[in-house]
N, C-alpha and C positions, 0 to 999 in steps of 0.2 A: 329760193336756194335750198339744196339739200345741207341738213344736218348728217351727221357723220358717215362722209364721204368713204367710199367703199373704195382702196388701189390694193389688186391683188397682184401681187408680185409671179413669174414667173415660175416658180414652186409651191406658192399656195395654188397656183392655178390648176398643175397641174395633178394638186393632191385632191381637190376638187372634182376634178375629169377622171379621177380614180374611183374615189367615193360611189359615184353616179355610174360608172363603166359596169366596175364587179358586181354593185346588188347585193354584197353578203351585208350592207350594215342596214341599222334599223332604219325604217320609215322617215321617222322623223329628222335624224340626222343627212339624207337623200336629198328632204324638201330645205334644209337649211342650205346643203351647197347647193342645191337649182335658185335657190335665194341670193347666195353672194355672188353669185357666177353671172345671173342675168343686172346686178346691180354693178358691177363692175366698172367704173367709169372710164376706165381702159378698156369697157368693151362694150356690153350694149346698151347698157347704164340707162336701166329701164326706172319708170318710175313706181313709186310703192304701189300703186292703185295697178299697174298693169303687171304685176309681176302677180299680187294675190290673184288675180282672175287667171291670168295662167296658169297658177300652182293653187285654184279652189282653196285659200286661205286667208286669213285676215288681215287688212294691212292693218295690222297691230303687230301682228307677228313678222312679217316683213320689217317694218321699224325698227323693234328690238332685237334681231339677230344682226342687222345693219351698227345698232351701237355698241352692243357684245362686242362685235367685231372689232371695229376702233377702239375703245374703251382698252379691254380683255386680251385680244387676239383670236385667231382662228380658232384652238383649240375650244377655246370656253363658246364662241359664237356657234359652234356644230351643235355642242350639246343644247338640253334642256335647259330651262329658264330656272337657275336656284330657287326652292321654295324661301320666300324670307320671314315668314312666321313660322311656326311648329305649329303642322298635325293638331285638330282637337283629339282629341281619348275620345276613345270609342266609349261609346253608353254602356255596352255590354260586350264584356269580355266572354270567353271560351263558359265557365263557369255560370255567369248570369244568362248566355245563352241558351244552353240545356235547361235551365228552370224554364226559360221563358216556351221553349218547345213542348217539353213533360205538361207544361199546366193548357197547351194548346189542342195536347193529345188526349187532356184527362174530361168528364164529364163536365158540363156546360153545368154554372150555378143553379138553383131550380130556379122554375117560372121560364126558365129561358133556353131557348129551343138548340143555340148551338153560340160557340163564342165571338165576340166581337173585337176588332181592334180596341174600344175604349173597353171594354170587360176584361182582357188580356191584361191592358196596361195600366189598369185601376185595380186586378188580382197581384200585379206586380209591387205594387207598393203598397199594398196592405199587407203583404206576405216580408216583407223589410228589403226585398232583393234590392232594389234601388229605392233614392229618395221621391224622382221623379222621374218619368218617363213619355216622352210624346209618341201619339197614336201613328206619328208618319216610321219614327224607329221600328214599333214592332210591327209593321206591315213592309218594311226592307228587310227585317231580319229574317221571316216567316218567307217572305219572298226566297233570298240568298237559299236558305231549306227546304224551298218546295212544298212547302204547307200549309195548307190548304182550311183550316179548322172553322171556316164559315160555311164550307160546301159539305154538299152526302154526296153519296154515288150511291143510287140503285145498284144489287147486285146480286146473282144469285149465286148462295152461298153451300155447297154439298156438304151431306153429314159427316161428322169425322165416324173412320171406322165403323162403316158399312159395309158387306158385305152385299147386299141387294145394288146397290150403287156400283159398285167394282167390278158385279159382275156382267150386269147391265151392259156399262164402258169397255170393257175387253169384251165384248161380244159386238158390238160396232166398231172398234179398231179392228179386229179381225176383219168385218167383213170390206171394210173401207181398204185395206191388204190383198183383196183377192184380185187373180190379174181380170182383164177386159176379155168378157166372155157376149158376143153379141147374141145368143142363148139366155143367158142369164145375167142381164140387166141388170144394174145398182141404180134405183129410186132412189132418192130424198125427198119425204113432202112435208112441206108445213103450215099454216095457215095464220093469216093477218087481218082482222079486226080493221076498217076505213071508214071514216067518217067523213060520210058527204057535204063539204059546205058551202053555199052560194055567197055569192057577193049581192050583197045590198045599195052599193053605189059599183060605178064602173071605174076600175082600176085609171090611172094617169099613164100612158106608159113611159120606158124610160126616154129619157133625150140627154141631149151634149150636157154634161156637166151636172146630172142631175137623174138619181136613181127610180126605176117604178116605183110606186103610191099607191099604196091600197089603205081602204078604211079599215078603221079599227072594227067596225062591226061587220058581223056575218049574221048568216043565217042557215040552223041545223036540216040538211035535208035528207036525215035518216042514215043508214049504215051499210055497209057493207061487208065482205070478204074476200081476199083475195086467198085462191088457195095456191101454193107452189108446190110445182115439182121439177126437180133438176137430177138429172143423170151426170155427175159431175168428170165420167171418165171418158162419154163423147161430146163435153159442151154445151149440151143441151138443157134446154128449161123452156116451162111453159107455166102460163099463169091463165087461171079460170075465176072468174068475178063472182060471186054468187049473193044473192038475199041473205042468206043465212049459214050457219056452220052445223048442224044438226047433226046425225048419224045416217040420215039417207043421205043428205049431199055429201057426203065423204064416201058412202058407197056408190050412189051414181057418177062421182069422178074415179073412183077406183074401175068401174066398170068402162068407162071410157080411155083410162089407162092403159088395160089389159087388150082390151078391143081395137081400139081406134091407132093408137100412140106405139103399141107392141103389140101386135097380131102374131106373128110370126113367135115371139119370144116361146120357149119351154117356161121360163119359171119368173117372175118378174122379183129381184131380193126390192124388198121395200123396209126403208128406215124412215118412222114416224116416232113422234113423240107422243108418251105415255097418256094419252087422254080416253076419256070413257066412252068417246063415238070412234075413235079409230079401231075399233072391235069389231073382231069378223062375226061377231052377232049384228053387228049393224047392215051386215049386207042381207042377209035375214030379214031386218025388214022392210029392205027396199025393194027385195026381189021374190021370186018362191023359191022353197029349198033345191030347187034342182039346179036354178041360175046362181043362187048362192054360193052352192057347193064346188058348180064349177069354175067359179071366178076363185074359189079359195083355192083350188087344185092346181092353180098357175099364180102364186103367191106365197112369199116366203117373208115374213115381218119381224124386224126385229126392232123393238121398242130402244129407247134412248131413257138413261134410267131419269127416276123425279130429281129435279134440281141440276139438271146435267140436258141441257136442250141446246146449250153449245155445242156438244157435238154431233148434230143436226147439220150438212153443211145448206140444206135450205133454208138455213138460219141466214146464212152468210149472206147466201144472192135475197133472201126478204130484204135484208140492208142495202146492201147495192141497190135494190127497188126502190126502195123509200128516200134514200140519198137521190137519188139520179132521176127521178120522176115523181115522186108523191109527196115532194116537198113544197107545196102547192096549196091551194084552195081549188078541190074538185067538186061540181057542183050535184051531180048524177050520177048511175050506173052506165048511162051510155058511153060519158064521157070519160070514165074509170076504167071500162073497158077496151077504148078505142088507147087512151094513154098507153096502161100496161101491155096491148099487143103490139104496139109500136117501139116498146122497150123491148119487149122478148123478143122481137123481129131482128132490131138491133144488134141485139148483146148476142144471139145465136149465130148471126152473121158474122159476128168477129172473131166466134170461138174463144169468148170465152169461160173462164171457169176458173175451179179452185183450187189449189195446190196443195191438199191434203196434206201434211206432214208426219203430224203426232201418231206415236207409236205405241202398243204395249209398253215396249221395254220404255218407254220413256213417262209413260202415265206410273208405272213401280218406283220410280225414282222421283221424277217431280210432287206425283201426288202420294206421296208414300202414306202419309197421313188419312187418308182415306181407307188405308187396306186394316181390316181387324189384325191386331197383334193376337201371334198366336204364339201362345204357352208350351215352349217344347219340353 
C-alpha cells in the first residue's frame, strides 16, 4: 500500500497541465508536476520506481514531493525541499579570499619550486588568516579563480619598448595586408626539430572497451627536420624532412622553392624567422655566386623580429602538424616522410588555411607597451 496518497482535484490538475504546457517555470518545479500528475490515483497512479525512470530521478524525490503534497499542499509540494539545518560559514570570506589568492600569485618559499596546496594552506595559518584550513578548501577556492599556482607555462615574452621589435612586427603586418598577387607570392617558412622513436615491444591495439597500449619504453632513433612552408593566401603548404637544419639545407630548399614550387613567380615575398642560416649568405655557400645571386634576385625576405615568431603563420600550420600527425612515436625518416606527405596532401585538398587578422592598427593598441615612449 502506498503512503500519502496523491487525489488531484480538478484545478490542481489542471494548474499542473499549465506548469508543464508553457515551459516559462524552472526545471525543477516541471519535474515535480510530471511527478504529481503521473502519481495521480485518479489517473495513472504510477508507482515511485516507474515514475523515477521515466522522469531520470530518484525515488526519493518522488516520495517526498508525494508527501509535501498531502502533508503541505500543492503549493509547498512544487517547490524545493526546505533546507532544515543552516548553511555552514564559508572558510573564507571575500577578504580571506584575496589573501589566499595574493600569497598563490607571490613567490614559492625557498627550496621550493612552485606552491602546493598544503604550502598554500599551512602559509595560511601561519600568517593568522585563519585558525585552520583543509588542503580540499584552497584547491575549490583557487579552482572557483582560475588559478593555477602549481603550473608554468612556457612562453615567449617581447621586450618592453623596443624599437627593433616594432619595427620588425609592422613590417610583416604590412606584408601579410598585401592583396593576392600570383606574381608575387607570400611564403611562410619555418622549421621543426623530430625525434625519431622506435617501439621496443609491439603496440596492443585498441579493442571494444579498451584503449591502445604501448610500453613505456622506447628507443632513440636519431633526429630529424621538418621544414614548412605555406602560402597562406592560396592554401597551400608543403613540408620537406631533412637530416639536418644547416644553412645549405635552407638554401637548397630555398632553391627548390623558387624553382620547382614557383617558376613562373617575379619575386617570391618570404617570411622567416630571425636565425643565422636563413641568410642570403647561406645561399653562398651552397651554390656559386652566379646561382646565388640569382636565386636572391627573385626573393624578398622579411624577418619576424627576436621573441615574436608568432607572427610566423608557419608557426600555426607546424601546430596543426604536430596536433594532427606527429603526435605519435615515429620510428624513421622514411616513415616521417611518408606521414607528413600524407597530411600535406590532405590539408591542401581541403583548402585549408589561416585567417590572418591582426593588424597595425591593432598591434598600437593592444601591444602599445612594446612601442618606445617618445618625449615630445
Amino acid at each position: 500500500m502506498k503512503r500519502y496518497i496523491v487525489r488531484l482535484t480538478t484545478e490542481e490538475h489542471k494548474q499542473l497541465e499549465d506548469i508543464i504546457s508553457k515551459g516559462k517555470s524552472a526545471a525543477y518545479k516541471i519535474k515535480h508536476a510530471h511527478i504529481l500528475l503521473s502519481a495521480d490515483a485518479g489517473g495513472e497512479n504510477l508507482t515511485d520506481e516507474e515514475i523515477a525512470k521515466a522522469l531520470h530521478c530518484h525515488r526519493n524525490t518522488v516520495f517526498n514531493v508525494r508527501q509535501r503534497f498531502v502533508e503541505k499542499g500543492l503549493e509547498t509540494a512544487l517547490e524545493r525541499k526546505k533546507q532544515e539545518r543552516p548553511s555552514v560559514a564559508k572558510m573564507l570570506d571575500g577578504e580571506k579570499e584575496a589573501h589566499l589568492i595574493a600569497i598563490g600569485c607571490s613567490q614559492p618559499p625557498e627550496g621550493c619550486a612552485r606552491w602546493t596546496l598544503k604550502l598554500l594552506a599551512d602559509r595560511m595559518v601561519e600568517l593568522e588568516i585563519v585558525e585552520s584550513i583543509s588542503y580540499e578548501t584552497v584547491r575549490r577556492t583557487l579552482k572557483k579563480n582560475e588559478l593555477k599556482p602549481h603550473l608554468r607555462e612556457c612562453w615567449v615574452i617581447p621586450p618592453e619598448q623596443n624599437a627593433d621589435f616594432v619595427a620588425h612586427m609592422e613590417d610583416i603586418l604590412q606584408v601579410y595586408h598585401r592583396p593576392y598577387d600570383p606574381c608575387l607570392p607570400q611564403v611562410c617558412m619555418d622549421e621543426q626539430p623530430v625525434q625519431l622513436i622506435k617501439e621496443v615491444r609491439t603496440p596492443i591495439p585498441a579493442s571494444e572497451g579498451q584503449p591502445e597500449r604501448y610500453d613505456v619504453e622506447y628507443e632513440r632513433n636519431g633526429t630529424a627536420v621538418n621544414f614548412m612552408f605555406t602560402e597562406p593566401l592560396s592554401c597551400w603548404r608543403k613540408v620537406k624532412v631533412r637530416e639536418h637544419r644547416t644553412g645549405v639545407d635552407w638554401a637548397q630548399e630555398i632553391k627548390e622553392l623558387l624553382d620547382v614550387d614557383y617558376p613562373d613567380a617575379e619575386k617570391v615575398i618570404l617570411v622567416c624567422d630571425n636565425l643565422n642560416t636563413h641568410r642570403p649568405a647561406s645561399l653562398y655557400e651552397a651554390f656559386p655566386p652566379q646561382e646565388a645571386r640569382r636565386l636572391l634576385n627573385r626573393l624578398e625576405i622579411h624577418y619576424t623580429p627576436k621573441h615574436g615568431s608568432w607572427l610566423n603563420i608557419a608557426e600555426t600550420e607546424l601546430s596543426a602538424l604536430t596536433i594532427q600527425c606527429l603526435d605519435r612515436r615515429i620510428p624513421d625518416l622514411e616513415t616521417l616522410h611518408q606521414e607528413t606527405k600524407a597530411w600535406e596532401q590532405k590539408r591542401n585538398a581541403g583548402q585549408k588555411s589561416v585567417d590572418w587578422q591582426f593588424t597595425t592598427d591593432d598591434a598600437r593598441i593592444k601591444l602599445k607597451r612594446l612601442y618606445p615612449q617618445i618625449q615630445l
